[in-house]
C-alpha positions as CSV (number, residue, x, y, z in Angstrom):
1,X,-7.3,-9.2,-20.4
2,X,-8.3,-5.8,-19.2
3,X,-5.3,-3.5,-17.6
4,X,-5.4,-3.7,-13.5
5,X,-7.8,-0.8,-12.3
6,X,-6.5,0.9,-9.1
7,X,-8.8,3.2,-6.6
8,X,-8.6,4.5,-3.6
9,X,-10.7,3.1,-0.5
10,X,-9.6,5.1,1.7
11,X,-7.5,8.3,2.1
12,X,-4.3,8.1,4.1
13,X,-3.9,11.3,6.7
14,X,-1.4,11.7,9.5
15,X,-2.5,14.2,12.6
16,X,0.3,15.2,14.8
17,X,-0.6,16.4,17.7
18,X,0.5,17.7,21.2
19,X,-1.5,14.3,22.4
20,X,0.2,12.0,19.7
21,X,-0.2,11.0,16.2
22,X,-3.5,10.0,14.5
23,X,-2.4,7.7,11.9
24,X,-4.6,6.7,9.1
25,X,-2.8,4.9,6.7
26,X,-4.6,4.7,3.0
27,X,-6.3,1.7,2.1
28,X,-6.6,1.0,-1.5
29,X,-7.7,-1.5,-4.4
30,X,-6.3,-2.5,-7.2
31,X,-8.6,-4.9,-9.1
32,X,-8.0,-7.1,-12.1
33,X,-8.5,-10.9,-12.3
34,X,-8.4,-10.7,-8.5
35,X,-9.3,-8.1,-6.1
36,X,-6.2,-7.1,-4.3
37,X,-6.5,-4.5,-1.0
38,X,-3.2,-3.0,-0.2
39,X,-3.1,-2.7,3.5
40,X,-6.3,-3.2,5.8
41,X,-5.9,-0.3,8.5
42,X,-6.8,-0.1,11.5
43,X,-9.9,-1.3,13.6
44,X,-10.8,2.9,14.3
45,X,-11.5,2.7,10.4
46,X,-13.2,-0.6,9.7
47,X,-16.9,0.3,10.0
48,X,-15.9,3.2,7.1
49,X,-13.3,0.3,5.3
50,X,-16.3,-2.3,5.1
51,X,-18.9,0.6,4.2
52,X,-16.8,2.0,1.6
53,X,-15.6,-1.6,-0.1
54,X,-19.7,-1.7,0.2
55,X,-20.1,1.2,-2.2
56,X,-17.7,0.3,-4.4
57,X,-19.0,-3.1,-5.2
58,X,-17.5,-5.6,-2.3
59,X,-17.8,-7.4,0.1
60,X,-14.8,-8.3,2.5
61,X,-15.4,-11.8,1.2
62,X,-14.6,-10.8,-2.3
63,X,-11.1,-9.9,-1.6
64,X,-8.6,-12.3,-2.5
65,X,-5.5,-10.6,-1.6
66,X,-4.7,-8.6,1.0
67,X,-1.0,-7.2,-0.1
68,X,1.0,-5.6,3.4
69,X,3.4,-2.9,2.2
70,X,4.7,-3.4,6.0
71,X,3.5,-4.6,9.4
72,X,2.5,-1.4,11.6
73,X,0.0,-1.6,13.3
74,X,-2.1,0.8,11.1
75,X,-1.9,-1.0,8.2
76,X,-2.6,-4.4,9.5
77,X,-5.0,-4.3,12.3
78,X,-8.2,-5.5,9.9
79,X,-6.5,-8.8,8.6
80,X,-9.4,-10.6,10.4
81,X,-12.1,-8.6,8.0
82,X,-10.8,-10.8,5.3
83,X,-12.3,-14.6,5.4
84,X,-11.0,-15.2,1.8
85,X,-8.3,-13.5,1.5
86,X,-4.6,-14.5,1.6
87,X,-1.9,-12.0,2.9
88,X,1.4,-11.1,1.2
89,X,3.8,-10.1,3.6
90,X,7.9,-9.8,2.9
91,X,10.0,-12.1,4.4
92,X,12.8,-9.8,6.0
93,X,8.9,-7.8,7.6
94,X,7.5,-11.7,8.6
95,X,11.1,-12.2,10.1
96,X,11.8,-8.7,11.6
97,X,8.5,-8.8,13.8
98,X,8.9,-11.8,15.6
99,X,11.6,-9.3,17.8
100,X,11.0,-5.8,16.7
101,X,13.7,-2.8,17.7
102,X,13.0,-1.9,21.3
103,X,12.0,1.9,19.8
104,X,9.8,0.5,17.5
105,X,6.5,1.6,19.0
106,X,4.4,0.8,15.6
107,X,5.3,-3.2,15.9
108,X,3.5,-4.2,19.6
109,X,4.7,-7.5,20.3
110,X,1.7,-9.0,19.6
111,X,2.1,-8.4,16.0
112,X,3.4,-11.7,14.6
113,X,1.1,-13.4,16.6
114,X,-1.2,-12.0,15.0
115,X,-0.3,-12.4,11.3
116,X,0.5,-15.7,11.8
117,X,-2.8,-17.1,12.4
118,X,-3.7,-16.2,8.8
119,X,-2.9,-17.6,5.8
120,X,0.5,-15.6,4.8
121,X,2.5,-15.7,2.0
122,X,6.0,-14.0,1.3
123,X,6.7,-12.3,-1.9
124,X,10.0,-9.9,-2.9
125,X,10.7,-7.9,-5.5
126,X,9.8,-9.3,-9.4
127,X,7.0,-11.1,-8.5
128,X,4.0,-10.5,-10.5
129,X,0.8,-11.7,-8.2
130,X,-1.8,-10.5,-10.9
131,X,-1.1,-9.3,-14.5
132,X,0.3,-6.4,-14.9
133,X,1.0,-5.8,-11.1
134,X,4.5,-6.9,-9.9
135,X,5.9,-6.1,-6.5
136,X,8.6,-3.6,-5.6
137,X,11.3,-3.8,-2.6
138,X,11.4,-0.6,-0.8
139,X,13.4,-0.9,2.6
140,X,14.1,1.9,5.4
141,X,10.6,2.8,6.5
142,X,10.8,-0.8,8.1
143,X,13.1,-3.8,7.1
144,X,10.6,-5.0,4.8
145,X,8.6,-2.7,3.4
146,X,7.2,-3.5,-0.4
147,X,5.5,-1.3,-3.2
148,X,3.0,-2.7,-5.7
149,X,3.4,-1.6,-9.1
150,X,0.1,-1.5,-11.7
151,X,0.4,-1.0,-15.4
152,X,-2.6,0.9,-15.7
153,X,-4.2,2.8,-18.5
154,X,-3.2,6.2,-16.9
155,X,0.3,4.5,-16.4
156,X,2.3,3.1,-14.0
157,X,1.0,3.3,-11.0
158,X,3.1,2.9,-7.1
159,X,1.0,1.2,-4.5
160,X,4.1,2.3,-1.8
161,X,2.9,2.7,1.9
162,X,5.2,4.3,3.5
163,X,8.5,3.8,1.5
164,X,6.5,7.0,0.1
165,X,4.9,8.3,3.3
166,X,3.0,11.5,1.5
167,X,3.8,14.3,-1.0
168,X,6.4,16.4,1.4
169,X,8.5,13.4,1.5
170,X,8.2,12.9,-2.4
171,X,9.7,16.7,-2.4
172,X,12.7,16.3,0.1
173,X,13.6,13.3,-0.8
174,X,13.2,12.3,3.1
175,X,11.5,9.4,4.8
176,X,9.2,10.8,7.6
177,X,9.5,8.3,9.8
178,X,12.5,5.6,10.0
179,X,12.4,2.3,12.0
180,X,15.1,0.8,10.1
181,X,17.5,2.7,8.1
182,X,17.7,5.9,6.6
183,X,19.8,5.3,3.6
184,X,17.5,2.6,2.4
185,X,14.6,4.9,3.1
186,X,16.3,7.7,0.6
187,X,17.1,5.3,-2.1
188,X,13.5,3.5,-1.9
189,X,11.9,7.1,-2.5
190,X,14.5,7.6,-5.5
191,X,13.5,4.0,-7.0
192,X,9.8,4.7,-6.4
193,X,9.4,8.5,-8.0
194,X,12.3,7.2,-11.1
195,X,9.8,4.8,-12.1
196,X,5.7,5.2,-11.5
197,X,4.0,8.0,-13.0
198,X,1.4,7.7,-10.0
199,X,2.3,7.5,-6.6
200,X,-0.2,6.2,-3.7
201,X,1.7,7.2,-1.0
202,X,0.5,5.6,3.0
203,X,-0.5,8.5,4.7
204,X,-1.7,11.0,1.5
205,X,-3.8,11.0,-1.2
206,X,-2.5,9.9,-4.7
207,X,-0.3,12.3,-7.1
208,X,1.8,12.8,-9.7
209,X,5.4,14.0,-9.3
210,X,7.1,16.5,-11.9
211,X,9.6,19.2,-12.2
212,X,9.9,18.9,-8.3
213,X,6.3,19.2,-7.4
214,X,3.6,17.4,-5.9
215,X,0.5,17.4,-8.4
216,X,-2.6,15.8,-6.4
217,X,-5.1,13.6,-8.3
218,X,-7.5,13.7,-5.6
219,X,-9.3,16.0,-3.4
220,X,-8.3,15.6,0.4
221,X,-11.4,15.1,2.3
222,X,-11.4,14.9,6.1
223,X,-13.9,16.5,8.6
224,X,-12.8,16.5,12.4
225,X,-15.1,17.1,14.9
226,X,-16.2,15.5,18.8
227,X,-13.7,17.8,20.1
228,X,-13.9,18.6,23.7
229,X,-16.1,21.3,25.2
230,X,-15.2,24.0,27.3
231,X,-16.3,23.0,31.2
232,X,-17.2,25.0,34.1
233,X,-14.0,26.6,35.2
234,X,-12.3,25.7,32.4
235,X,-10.3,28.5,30.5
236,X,-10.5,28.5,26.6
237,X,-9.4,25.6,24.6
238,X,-6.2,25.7,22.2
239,X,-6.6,24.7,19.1
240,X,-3.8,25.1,16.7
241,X,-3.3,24.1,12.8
242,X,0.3,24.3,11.2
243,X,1.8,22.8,8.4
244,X,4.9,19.8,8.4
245,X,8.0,22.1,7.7
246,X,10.2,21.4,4.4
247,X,13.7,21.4,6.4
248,X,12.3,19.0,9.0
249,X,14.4,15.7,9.3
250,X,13.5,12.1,9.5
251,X,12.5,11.0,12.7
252,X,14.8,7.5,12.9
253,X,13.6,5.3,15.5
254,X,16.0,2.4,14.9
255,X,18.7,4.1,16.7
């Protein structure tokens, strides 16, 4: 049988802004005897998800496997796209959003709800749900967060969401963004980065990691634009760009 083949859908990005975050978690397929999406996004993407899975060859109802690396709401949001699919969700993540942390504002309370009307099923760590492509525990971004690992012909390849949230935290060593614990969060990005030579990280695009640097295998390709107009009376707009600083800290929620 033919290694798995993995390939982006969709780019992950996160905007911070004086207005909030624009969160756009990556979206990508891993095929081999089955097609398996990791994560489904969000329902501001899904005309560009269904479109793109269009391009490539697919349609939503030749997806078998829709693998959740956690349960935010920007990774899960599309699960109804899917009429064929089945969803792979951790137990600790199934368990932890029936009552979310009170300062979790990714998990509404609806979220369970939601997942539970489709056809779940809970997988850990060691379990291989296609050849060659085994799953990975990495906790601290959220109780039960999960990687997918892919022996692929380029190597192995991490399918990580946000255990591995982009390329600055591959080179601090940080977790951007904590709802459950810190510690965990540090030791999942040392388990991920000891063993793929590929990282798809949730909100970047895919690189390799050497000698303490970030080497990008893909082009970043995002155009912004419906931004507001000046109106009458109105003094200029301010627009600002700035990069995330190295020496920022986690943001931990879970307190």
């Amino acid at each position: 049988m033919p290694q798995p083949k993995v390939e982006t859908v969709l780019q992950g990005f996160t905007i911070g802004t004086t207005q909030g975050r624009v969160g756009f978690c990556a979206v990508t397929l891993i095929r081999g005897s089955r097609n398996i999406l990791v994560d489904a996004a969000h329902v501001g993407r899904r005309p560009l998800l269904t479109q793109r899975l269009a391009e490539m060859g697919l349609s939503p109802a030749d997806i078998h496997v829709v693998f959740l690396t956690h349960a935010h709401w920007d990774h899960v949001l599309n699960v109804d796209v899917f009429p064929n699919a089945e969803f792979l969700i951790h137990p600790r993540e199934r368990e932890y959003v029936k009552h979310p942390h009170k300062n979790d504002w990714a998990t509404p309370a609806y979220t369970s709800a939601v997942l539970e009307s489709y056809d779940l099923r809970e997988v850990k760590e060691g379990v291989e749900i296609d050849e060659g492509v085994r799953v990975l525990d990495t906790p601290g971004h959220t109780a039960g967060s999960m990687a997918l690992l892919a022996n692929t012909a380029s190597g192995l390849v991490a399918v990580c969401g946000d255990s591995v949230h982009n390329g600055w935290a591959a080179r601090t060593g940080q977790p951007r963004l904590v709802f459950w614990d810190l510690e965990q969060g540090k030791e999942s990005i040392r388990k991920v980065l000891g063993q793929a030579d590929i990282i798809y990280p949730g909100h970047d695009r895919p690189f390799r990691f050497s000698g303490g640097k970030v080497h990008y295998q893909e082009t970043t390709s995002i155009h912004i634009f419906d931004l507001p107009e000046s109106g009458e009376g109105e003094g200029p707009h301010h627009f600002g760009y700035g990069i995330e600083p190295e020496t920022k800290p986690a943001e931990i929620l879970a307190d």
